[in-house]
N, C-alpha and C positions, 0 to 999 in steps of 0.2 A: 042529437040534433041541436041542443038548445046549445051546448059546451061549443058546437060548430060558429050559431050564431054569434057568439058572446066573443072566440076567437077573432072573426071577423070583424066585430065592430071593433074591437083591439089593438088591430092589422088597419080600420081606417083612421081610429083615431091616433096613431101613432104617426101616420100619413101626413095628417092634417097640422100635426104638431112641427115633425118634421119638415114641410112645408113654410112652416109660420115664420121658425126659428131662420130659416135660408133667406126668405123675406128679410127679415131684418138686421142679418149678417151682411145683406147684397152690397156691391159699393151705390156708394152716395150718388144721386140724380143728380140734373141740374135745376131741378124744382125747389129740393132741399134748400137749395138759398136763395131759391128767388133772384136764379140769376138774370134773367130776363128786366124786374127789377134793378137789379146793378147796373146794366148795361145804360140802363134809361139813364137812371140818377147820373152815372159816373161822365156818360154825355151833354148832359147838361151842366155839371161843375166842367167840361172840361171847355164847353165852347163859351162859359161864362171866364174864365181864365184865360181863354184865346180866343179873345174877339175875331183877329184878324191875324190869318194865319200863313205864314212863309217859310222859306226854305229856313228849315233847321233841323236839328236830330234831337230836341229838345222843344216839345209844345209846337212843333209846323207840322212838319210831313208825316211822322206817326201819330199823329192825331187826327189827320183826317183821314189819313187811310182806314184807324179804328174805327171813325165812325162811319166813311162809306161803306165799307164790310159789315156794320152791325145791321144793315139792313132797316134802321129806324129812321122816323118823321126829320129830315135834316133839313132847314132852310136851306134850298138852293145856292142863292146868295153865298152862301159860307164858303162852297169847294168853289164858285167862280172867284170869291177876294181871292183864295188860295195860287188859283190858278194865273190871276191875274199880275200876282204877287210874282211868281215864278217868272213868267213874259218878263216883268222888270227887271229882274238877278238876272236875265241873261240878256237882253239888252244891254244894261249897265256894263256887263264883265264880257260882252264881246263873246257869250254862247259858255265863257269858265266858271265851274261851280268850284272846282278846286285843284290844281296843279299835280296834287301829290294826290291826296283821298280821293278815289276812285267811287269807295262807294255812296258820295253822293252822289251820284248821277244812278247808280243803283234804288237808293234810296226814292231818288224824284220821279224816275220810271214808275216805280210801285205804285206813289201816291197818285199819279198822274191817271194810270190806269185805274187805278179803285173807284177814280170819280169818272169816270168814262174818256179822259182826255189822251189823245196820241203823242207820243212821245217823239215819233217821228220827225214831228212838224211845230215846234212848240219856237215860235218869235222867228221862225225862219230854221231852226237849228234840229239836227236829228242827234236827240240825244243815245238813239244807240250806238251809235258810229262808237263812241265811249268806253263802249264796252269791246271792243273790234280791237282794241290796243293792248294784247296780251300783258306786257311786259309794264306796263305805266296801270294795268287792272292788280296784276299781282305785287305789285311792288310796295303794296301795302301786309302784307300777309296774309294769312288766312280769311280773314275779312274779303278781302278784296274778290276773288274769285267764286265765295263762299256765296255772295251777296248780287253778284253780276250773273250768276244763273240764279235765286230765287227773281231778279228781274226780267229777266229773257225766256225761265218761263212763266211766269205769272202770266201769258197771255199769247203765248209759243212764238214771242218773236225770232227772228233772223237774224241771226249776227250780219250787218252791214259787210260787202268786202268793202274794207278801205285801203287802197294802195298804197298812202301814206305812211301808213304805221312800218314798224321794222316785222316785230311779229305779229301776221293775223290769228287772232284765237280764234278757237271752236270750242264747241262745248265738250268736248273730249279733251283739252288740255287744260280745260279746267277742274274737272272732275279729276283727272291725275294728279293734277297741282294738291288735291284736295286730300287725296288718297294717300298720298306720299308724307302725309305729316299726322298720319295716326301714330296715333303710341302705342306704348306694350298693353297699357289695361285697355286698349280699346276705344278710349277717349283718346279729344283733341285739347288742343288749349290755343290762348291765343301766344304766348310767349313761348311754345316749342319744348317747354319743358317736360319733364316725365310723369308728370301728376295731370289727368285728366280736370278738364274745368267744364261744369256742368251748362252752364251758356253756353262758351264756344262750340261743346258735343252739342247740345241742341241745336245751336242754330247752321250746323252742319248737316245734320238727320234731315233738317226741313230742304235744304238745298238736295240733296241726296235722293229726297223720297221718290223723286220722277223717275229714275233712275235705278230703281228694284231689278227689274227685267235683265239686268247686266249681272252677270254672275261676281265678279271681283265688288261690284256696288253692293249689293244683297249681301254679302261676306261682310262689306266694312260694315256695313249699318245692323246687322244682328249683332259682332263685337260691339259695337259704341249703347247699344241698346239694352245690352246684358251690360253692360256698364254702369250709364246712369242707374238702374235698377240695382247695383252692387254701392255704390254711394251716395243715393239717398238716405237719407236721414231717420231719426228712427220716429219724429214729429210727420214725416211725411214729405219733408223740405227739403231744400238743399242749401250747402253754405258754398261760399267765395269768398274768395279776396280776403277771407278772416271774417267775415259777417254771414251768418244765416239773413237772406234777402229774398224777397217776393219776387226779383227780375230773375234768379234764375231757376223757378218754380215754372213761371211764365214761358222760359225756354224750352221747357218738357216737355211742359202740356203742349206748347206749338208743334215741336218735335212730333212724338206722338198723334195729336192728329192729323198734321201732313201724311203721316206714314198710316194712317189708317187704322189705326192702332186705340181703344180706348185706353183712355186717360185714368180710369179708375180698374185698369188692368191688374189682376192679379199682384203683376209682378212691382208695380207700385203702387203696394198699400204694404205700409209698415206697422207695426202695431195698431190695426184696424183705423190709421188715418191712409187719408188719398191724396194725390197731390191737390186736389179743388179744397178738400179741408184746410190745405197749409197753406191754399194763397189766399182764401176766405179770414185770414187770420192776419192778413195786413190790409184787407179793405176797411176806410173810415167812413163810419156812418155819411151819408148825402151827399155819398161821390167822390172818387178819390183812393189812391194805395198809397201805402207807407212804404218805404228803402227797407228799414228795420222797425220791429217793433218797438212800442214802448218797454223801456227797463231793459234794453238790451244793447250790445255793445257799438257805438255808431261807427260808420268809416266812410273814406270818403267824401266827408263835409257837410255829409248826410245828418238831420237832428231825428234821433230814435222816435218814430210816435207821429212826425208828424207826415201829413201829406205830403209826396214828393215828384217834383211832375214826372223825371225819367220815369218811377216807378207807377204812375198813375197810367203814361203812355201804354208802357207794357201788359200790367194789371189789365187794362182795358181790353188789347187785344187780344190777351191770353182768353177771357170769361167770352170774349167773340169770339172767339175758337171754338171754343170747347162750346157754345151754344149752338154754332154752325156744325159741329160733328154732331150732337144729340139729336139736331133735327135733321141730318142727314145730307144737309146742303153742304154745297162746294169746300173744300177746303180754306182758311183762310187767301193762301197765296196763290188758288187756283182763281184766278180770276176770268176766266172764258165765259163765267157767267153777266157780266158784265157788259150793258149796254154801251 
């Protein structure tokens, strides 16, 4: 009887140990960094840098879209300068944001919608019609169609008929457009070549995600997903362009949580880092992401080490992602939640 006992307690403290050891194996929380914290801080350096914010792809439109999706205390005022700012680029240019790049008008969509504003009706001008213009959407590449459906559905718009155009698009020639420039490992890139680029496969995955239920879409996005999980890095990162960088970290993680997917999945965590470790590793104390680390090789015009705003944009709405998937709210680019 007593040898039964003794087994027992044996069998629970094995249990217990068992236990302990998978606890502390699990991937990383978003507590662990207090990202809740970053989110604040990096909010406040970023609307202390951009007082007054307008159309740009650099400190305007993802900037406030970060901070309208982080769900924090945002003076009003901010998205109305934004907004206001907008009214006047298209006044000024007669409804043009840009002849050729398409996805600014993709872009302006997003932001417009994150702060609650109609894109429909913005100075007189509907800027979906925009997107209605297959041939002038894709004539940018991959970008271009990739970008004009994360717009159209952030909010399950209508593509406009416009008679005008030569070709009307649907969201089925764009998603072909899309499909048709995978490569052999699975990834995309933006230059068409044979080496998957880890941005441009994320920021496809995220366009994609609505689009699981389509048997040929679920096929492209499990190859592109068993991809980036094949060329991540062994830090947890990913490199580009010749530089390990924090923007295409940011692309994963979006990736990944559009598609419902955690971020500290299995399948990326590389020698026990996660992707949240590797982008936590370019955030500078009191708000703010770096391009590249310090003591590491710069590119792009980028200085190693320091604050960078592309990368501060990004940074920002990566850690709003991933806080929005932890707590189980909407997706980033699902914006239905949105008054």
């Amino acid at each position: 009887m007593k040898n039964r006992i003794k087994r027992l307690w044996s069998i629970i403290f094995i249990i217990i140990i068992s236990t302990s050891l998978v606890s502390c194996a699990s991937p990383t929380s978003s507590t662990d960094y207090n990202i809740e914290e970053r989110i604040a801080e990096t909010a406040k350096y970023m609307q202390e840098i951009i007082p007054n914010p307008t159309i740009s792809s650099i400190g305007g439109d993802w900037t406030v879209m970060s901070l309208a999706r982080a769900d924090i205390e945002i003076d009003e005022s901010y998205f109305e300068n934004y907004y206001d700012n907008v009214v006047k680029t298209l006044e000024e240019n007669q409804g043009i944001l840009h002849e050729r790049k398409y996805t600014e008008y993709s872009r302006v969509i997003l932001a417009l919608t994150a702060i609650g504003k109609d894109p429909v009706d913005v100075a007189g001008y509907n800027l979906l019609e925009k997107l209605a213009d297959y041939e002038k959407v894709i004539f940018q590449g991959i970008n271009g169609p990739t970008f004009a459906l994360l717009a159209l559905d952030s909010k399950d718009y209508e593509i406009p008929l416009t008679p005008e155009v030569k070709i009307q698009a649907t969201r089925e020639m764009y998603i072909d457009n899309i499909l048709e420039r995978q490569l052999k490992d699975g990834g995309f890139s933006i230059t068409g070549d044979d080496n998957a680029d880890p941005d441009m496969t994320g920021m496809v995955l995220q366009a994609l995600a609505k689009y699981e239920d389509i048997p040929r879409v679920k096929e492209s996005i499990d190859r592109a997903v068993e991809c980036l999980s094949q060329i991540q890095l062994k830090d947890g990162g990913y490199e580009s362009w010749g530089a390990t960088n924090s923007e295409s970290v940011v692309q994963v993680i979006m990736a990944l949580t559009e598609l419902g997917i955690d971020p500290n999945d299995s399948r990326f965590i590389k020698n026990g880092k996660t992707l949240i470790d590797s982008l936590m590793t370019f955030y500078v104390d009191g708000g703010g992401f770096m391009h590249i680390r310090e003591g590491e090789k710069e590119n792009g015009g980028a200085q190693a080490g320091a604050v960078d705003p592309m990368a501060t944009d990004q940074g920002m709405y990566g850690i709003v992602a991933y806080e929005r998937y932890m707590n189980k709210r909407n997706s980033f680019y699902n914006m239905t939640d949105v008054n």
